[in-house]
C-alpha positions as CSV (number, residue, x, y, z in Angstrom):
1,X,4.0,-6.1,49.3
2,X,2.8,-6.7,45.6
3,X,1.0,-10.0,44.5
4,X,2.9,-12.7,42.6
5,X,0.5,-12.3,39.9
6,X,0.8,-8.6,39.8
7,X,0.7,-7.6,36.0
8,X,1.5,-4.2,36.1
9,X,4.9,-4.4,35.0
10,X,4.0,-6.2,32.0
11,X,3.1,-2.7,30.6
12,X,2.1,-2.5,26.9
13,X,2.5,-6.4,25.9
14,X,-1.3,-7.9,26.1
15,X,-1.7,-5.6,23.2
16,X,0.1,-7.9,20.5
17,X,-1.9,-11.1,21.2
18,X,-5.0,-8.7,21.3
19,X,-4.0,-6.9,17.9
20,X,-3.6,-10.4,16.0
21,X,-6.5,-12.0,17.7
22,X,-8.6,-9.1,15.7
23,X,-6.5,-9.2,13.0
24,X,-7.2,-13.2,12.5
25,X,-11.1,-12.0,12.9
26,X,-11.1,-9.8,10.3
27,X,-9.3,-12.0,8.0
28,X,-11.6,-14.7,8.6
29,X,-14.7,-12.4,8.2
30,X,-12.8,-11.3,5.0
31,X,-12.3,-14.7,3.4
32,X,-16.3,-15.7,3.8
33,X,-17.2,-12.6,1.7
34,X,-14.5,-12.4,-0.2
35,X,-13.6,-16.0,-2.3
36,X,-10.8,-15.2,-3.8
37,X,-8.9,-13.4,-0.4
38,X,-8.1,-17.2,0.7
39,X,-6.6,-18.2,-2.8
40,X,-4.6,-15.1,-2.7
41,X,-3.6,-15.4,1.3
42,X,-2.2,-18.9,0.5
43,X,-0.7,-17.8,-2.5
44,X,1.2,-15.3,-0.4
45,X,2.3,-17.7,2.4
46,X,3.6,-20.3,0.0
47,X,5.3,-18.1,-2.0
48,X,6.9,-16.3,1.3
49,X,7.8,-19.9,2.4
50,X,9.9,-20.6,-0.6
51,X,11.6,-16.9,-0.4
52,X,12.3,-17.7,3.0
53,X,13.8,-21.7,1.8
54,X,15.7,-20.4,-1.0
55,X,17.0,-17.7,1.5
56,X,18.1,-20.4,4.0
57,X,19.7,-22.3,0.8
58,X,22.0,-19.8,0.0
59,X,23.0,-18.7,3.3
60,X,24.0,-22.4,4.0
61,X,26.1,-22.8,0.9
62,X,28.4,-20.0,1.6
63,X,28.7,-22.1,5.0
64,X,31.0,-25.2,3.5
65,X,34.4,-25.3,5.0
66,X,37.3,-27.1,3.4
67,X,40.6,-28.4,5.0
68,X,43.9,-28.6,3.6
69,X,45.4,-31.8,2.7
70,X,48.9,-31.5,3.2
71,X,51.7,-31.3,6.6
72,X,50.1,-31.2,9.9
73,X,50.4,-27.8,11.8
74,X,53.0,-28.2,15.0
75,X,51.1,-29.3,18.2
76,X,50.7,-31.8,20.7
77,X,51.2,-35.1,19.3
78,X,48.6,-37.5,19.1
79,X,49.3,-41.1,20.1
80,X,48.7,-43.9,17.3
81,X,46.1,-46.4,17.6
82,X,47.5,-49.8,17.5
């Protein structure tokens, strides 16, 4: 019988959180020699931030529906409010 906590079918996947964990180390060692690496890393994320909101933008305004003004289709009849 295996133990509830038994990771061994998780396989491959600590390696991700490992990967960026060094990754975030190395940019942060970066950034206190290099100055100018933090201008240019928030440079980069603002300017993906608006890519990615002008993206968005224009996907939504292909989104607008519009609805004919004009006979009703044939259906079940709605009853009137009085």
């Amino acid at each position: 019988m295996r133990d509830q906590w038994d990771t061994s079918k998780i396989g491959g996947f600590w390696f991700a959180p490992a990967a960026f964990g060094v990754l975030l180390i190395v940019f942060g060692v970066l950034i206190l020699v290099v100055e100018w690496l933090l201008q240019f890393i928030v440079a980069a994320v603002l300017v993906c931030a608006g890519c990615s909101l002008l993206g968005l933008a224009w996907h939504l305004r292909g989104r607008a529906t519009y609805r004919r003004i004009g006979p009703r289709r044939p259906g079940p009849e709605k009853q009137d409010d009085v």
